[in-house]
C-alpha positions in Angstrom: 43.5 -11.3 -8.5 46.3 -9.8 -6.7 48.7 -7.2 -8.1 52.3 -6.8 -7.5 53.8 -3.3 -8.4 56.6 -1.1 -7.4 56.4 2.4 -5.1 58.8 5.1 -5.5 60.0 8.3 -3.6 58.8 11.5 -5.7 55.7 13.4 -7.0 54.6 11.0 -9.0 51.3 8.7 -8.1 52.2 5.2 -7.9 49.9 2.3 -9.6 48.4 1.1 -5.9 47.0 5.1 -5.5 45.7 5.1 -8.7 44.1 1.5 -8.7 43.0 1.6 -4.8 39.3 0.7 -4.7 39.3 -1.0 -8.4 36.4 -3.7 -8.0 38.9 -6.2 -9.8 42.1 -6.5 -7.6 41.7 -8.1 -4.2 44.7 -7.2 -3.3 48.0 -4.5 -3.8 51.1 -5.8 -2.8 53.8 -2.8 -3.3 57.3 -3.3 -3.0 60.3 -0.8 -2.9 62.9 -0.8 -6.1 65.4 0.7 -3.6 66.0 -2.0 -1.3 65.8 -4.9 -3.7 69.5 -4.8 -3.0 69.3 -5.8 0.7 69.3 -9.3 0.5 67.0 -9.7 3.8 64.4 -7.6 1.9 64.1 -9.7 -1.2 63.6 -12.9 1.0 61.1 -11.3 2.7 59.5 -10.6 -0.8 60.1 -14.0 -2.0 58.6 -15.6 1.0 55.8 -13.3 0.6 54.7 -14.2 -2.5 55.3 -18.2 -2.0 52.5 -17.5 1.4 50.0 -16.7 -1.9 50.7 -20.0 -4.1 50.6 -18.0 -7.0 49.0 -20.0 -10.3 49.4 -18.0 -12.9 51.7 -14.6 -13.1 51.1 -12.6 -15.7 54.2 -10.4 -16.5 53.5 -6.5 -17.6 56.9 -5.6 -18.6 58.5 -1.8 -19.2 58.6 -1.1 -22.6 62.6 -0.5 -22.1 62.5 -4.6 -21.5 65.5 -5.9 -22.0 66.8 -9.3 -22.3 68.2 -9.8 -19.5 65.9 -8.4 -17.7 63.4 -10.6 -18.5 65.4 -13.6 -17.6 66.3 -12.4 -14.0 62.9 -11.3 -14.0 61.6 -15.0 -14.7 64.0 -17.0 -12.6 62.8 -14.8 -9.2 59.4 -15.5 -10.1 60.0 -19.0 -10.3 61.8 -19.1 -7.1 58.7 -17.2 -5.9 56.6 -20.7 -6.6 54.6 -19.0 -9.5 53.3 -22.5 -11.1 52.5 -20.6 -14.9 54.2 -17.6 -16.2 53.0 -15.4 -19.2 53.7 -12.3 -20.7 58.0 -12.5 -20.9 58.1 -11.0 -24.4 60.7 -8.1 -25.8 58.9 -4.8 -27.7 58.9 -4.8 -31.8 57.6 -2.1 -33.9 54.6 -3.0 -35.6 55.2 -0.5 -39.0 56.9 2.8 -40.1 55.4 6.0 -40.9 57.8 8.2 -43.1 58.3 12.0 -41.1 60.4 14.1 -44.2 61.8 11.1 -45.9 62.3 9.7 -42.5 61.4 6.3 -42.2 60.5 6.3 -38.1 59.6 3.0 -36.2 56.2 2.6 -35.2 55.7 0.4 -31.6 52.4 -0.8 -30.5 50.7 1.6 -27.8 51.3 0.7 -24.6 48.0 -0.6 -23.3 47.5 -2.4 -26.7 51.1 -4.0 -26.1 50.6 -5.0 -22.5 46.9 -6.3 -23.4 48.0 -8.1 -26.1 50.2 -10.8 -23.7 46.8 -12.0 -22.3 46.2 -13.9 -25.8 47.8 -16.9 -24.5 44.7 -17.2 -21.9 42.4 -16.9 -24.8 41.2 -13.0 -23.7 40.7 -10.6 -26.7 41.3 -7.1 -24.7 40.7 -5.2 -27.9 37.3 -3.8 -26.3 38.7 -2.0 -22.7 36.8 -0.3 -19.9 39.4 1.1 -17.7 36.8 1.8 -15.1 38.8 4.0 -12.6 38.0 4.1 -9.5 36.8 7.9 -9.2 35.7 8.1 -5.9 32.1 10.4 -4.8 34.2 12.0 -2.6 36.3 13.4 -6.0 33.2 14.4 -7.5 32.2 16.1 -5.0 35.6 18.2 -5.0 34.9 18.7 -8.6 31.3 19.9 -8.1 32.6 22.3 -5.4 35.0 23.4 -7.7 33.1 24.1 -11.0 30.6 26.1 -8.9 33.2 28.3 -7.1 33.7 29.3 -10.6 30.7 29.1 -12.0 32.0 26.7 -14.7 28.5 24.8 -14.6 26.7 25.7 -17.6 30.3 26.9 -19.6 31.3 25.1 -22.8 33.5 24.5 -24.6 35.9 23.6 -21.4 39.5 22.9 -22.0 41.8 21.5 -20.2 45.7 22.3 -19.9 48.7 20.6 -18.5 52.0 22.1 -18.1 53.9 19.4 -16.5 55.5 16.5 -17.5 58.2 14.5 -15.3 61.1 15.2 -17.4 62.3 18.7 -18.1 63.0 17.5 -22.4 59.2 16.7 -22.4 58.1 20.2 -21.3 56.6 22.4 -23.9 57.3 26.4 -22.9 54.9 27.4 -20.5 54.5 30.5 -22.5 53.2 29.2 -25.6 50.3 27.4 -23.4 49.8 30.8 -22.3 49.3 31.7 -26.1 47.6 28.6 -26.8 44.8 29.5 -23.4 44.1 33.0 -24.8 43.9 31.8 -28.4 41.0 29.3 -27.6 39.5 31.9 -25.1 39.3 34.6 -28.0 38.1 31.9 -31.0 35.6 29.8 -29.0 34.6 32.0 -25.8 36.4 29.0 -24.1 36.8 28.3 -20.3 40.4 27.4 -19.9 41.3 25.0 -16.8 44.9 24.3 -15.6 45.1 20.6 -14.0 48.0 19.1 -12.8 49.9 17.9 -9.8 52.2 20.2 -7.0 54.9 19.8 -9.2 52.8 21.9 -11.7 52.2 24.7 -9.5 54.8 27.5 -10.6 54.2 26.6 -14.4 50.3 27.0 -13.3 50.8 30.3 -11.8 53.0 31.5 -15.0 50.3 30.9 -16.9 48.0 32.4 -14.9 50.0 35.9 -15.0 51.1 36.0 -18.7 47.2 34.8 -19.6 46.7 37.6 -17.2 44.6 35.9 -14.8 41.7 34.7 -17.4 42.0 30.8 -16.6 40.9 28.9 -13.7 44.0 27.2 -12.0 43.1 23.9 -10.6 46.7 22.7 -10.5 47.5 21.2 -6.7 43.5 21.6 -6.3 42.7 17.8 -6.7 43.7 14.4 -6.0 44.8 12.5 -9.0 41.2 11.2 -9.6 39.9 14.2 -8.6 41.9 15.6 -12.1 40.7 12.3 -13.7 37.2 13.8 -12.9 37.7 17.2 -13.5 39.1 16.0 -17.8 36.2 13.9 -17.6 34.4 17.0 -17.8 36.2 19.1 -20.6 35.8 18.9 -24.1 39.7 18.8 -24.7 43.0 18.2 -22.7 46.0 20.0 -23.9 49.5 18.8 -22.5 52.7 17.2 -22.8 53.1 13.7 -22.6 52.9 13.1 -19.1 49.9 11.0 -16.7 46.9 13.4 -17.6 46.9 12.2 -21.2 46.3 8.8 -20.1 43.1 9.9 -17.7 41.9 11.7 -20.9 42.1 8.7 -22.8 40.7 6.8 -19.7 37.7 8.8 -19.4 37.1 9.8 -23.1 38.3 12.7 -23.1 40.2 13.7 -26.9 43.7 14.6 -26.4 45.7 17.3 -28.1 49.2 16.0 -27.3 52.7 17.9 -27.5 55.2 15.5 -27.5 59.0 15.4 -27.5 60.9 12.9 -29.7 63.0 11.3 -27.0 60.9 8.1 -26.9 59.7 5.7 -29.5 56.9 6.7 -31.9 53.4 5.4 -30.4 54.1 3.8 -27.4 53.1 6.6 -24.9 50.7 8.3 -27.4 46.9 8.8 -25.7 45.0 5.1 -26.3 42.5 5.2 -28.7 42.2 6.7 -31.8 40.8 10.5 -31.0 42.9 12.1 -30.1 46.0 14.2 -31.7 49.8 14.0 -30.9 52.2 16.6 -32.3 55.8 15.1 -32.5 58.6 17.0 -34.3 61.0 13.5 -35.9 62.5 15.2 -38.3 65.8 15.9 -35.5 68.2 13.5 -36.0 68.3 12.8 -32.2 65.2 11.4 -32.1 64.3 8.6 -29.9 67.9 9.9 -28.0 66.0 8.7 -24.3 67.6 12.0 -22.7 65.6 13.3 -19.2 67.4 16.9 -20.5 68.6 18.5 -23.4 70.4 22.0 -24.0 68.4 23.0 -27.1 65.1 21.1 -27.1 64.4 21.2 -30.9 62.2 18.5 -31.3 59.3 19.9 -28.5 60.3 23.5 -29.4 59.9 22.8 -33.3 56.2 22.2 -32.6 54.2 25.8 -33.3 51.3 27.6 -31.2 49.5 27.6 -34.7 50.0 23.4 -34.7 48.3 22.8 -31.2 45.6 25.5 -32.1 44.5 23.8 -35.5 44.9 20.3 -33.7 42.0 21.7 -30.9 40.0 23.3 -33.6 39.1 19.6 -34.6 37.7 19.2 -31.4 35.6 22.5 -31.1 
């Protein structure tokens, strides 16, 4: 089983550095959106993938699919030789939910959606062990870690990520603040900051308006490594952004703040313990914007919302 999957320039990890050393795939093949472009670089892809004699593709596609996408999509992989293809299919909403008098579409979460293309080959993926390949050398990092601050024998532990990759899906880093001494006051919590470099200034505001009483991992760990260190809390608080989906890898219940820029359900948390907060009562809702002036949808979800959310948990 060989997976084919994009790498692009930027913070974020890409699926070979995440799936790197997953007993399942024998091999990564990783290919660069740029230069798709350069004519001499897709041949070189296309006679790549001929070398393998592919049987069967199975197609993952985006959940912003469109059309025409999945037609030029097809045609290259059939010039590529692949003998069976699966998985070309648009995203539908499975139901509504009604926010105010709102009737809001709701679509299939994504690993539910991308699972569910494998029916053709007779697979029922409604049972799934993501098995991510945490490597000793993480844990060990994580050990290290939870004894330099004597986080060992603490509990509850919560977890809390600032980030998220675009600016309209960033709750304000002062209401985690709020949110990290709320918890520490009620429960007699341990509060621990994960996320990547990109994190690192909304970390360290936290740190000074929570004034210094949280332990600020963010930048500390690999991306496993911060897979390992959720594994270990009781919660994660945080945006919509990668860390929800390690939490909901690993088991760990999610307490998600979400923006309304994006289709109801497809990015929430997999699973089914776990909370998201989404404000749909904007009319811009599902808008797709990377920015927005005035925010209302995150900035309409209260301190006193993501604290009774985590009290369900505690």
């Amino acid at each position: 089983i060989g997976l084919l999957t994009n790498k692009e320039e930027g913070n974020n990890p890409d699926a070979e550095e995440i799936l790197k050393g997953n007993d399942f795939l024998d091999e990564v093949i990783t290919y660069n959106t740029a230069r798709l472009r350069e004519p001499g670089y897709l041949r070189e892809l296309l006679k790549r993938l001929r070398s393998l004699r592919i049987d069967l593709l199975v197609y993952f596609s985006i959940s912003k699919s469109t059309r025409q996408r999945l037609i030029r999509d097809w045609l290259f992989f059939r010039l590529a030789g692949c003998r069976e293809l699966i998985g070309f299919k648009l995203p539908r909403p499975v139901k509504n939910y009604m926010d105010n008098g709102i009737k809001i579409p709701v679509f299939p979460q994504e690993v539910d959606r991308l699972m569910s293309l494998l029916a053709p080959l007779g697979i029922d993926a409604t049972n799934i062990d993501f098995r991510l390949p945490i490597k000793d050398k993480d844990g060990e990092t994580v050990d290290t870690l939870w004894n330099q601050y004597n986080m060992k024998d603490k509990n509850p532990v919560i977890a809390i990520c600032p980030g998220a990759k675009f600016p309209v899906k960033r709750w304000h880093v002062a209401r985690f603040a709020e949110i990290a001494l709320i918890l520490q006051k009620q429960f007699d919590a341990t509060i621990v900051l994960v996320g990547g470099s990109s994190e690192k200034t909304a970390g360290e505001e936290i740190m000074e308006r929570a004034e210094n009483l949280v332990v600020n991992l963010v930048g500390k760990t690999t991306y496993m490594g911060s897979a390992e260190v959720i594994r270990r809390c009781n919660i994660l608080v945080s945006n919509d952004c990668g860390p929800v989906h390690l939490a909901a890898a690993v088991g760990t219940p999610v307490v998600g703040i979400y923006s309304s820029r994006d289709v109801y359900g497809a990015w929430h948390p997999w699973g089914n313990n776990h909370s998201v907060l989404r404000n749909d009562s904007v009319p811009c809702r599902v808008c797709f914007k990377t920015e927005c002036k005035t925010m209302d949808c995150i900035n309409g979800i209260t301190v006193e919302q993501v604290v009774k959310a985590c009290q369900r948990y505690l």
